[in-house]
C-alpha positions as CSV (number, residue, x, y, z in Angstrom):
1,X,5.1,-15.6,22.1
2,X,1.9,-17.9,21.3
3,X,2.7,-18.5,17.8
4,X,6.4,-20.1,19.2
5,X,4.1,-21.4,21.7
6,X,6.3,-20.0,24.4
7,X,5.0,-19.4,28.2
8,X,6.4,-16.5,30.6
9,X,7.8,-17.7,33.6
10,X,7.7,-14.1,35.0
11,X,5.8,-10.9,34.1
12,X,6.5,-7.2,35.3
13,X,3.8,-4.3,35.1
14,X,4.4,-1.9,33.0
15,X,3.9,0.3,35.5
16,X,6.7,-0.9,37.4
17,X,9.7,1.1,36.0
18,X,13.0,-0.4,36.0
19,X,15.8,1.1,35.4
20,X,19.8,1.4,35.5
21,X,20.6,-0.8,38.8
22,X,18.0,-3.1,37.6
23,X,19.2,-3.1,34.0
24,X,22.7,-4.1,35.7
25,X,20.8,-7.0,37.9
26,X,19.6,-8.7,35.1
27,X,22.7,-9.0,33.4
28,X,24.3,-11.2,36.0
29,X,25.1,-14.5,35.3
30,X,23.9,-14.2,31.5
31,X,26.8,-14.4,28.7
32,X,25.5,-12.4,26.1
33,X,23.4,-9.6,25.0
34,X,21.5,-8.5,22.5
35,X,19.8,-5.3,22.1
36,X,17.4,-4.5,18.8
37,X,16.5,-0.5,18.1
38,X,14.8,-0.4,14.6
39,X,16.8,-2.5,12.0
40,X,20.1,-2.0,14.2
41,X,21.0,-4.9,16.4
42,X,23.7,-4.5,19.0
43,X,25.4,-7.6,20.4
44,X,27.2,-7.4,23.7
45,X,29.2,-10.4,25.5
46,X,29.3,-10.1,29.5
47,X,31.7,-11.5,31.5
48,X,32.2,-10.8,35.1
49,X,32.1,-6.8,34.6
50,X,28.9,-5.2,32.9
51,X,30.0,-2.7,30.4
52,X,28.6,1.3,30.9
53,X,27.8,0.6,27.1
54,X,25.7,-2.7,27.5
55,X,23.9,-1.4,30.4
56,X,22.8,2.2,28.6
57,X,21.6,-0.2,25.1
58,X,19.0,-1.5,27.4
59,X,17.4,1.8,28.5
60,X,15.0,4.0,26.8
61,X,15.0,7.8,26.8
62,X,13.1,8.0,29.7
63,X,16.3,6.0,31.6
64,X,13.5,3.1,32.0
65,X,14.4,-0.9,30.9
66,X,13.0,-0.8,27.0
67,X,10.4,-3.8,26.5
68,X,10.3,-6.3,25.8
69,X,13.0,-7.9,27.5
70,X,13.5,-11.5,27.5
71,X,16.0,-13.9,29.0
72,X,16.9,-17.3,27.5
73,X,19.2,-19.6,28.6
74,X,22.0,-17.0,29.3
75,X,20.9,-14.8,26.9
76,X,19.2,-11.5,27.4
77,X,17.5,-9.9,24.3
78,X,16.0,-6.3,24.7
79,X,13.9,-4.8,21.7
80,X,11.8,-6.6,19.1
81,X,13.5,-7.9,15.7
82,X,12.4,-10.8,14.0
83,X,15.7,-12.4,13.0
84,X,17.0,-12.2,16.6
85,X,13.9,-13.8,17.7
86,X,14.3,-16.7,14.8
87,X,17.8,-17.1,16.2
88,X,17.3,-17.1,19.9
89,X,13.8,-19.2,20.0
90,X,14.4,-21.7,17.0
């Protein structure tokens, strides 16, 4: 996030595990989604239901929220890949 010279406006422990219900919170009131594992990128829109689907791309193995996760605007990106990060942060 420094070299887009980006500032967090909240940061959870990673010792704080969050998972399914939590997964599910965050997607409230966002309009899209879009969840990076390895060179595959999954795009999800959310209306007023949250899809099982959308909600299961953001966990990990373990059942835990994969990081990082990052909301912007109404957007909610989950996983690291560079173009989605172009994209999403200018």
């Amino acid at each position: 996030m420094d070299a887009r010279d980006l500032e967090a406006t909240e940061t959870i422990s990673a010792s704080r595990k969050l998972g399914r219900d939590d997964a599910r919170a965050l997607l409230k009131g966002n309009s899209r989604l879009l969840v990076a594992k390895g060179k595959k990128v999954a795009t999800f829109t959310i209306g007023k239901t949250v899809a099982a689907d959308a909600v299961d791309a953001m966990l990990g193995p373990t059942g835990n929220l994969r990081a990082p996760t990052i909301r912007v605007g109404k957007t909610i990106v989950v996983g690291y890949h560079d173009d989605i990060y172009t994209e999403v942060f200018g």
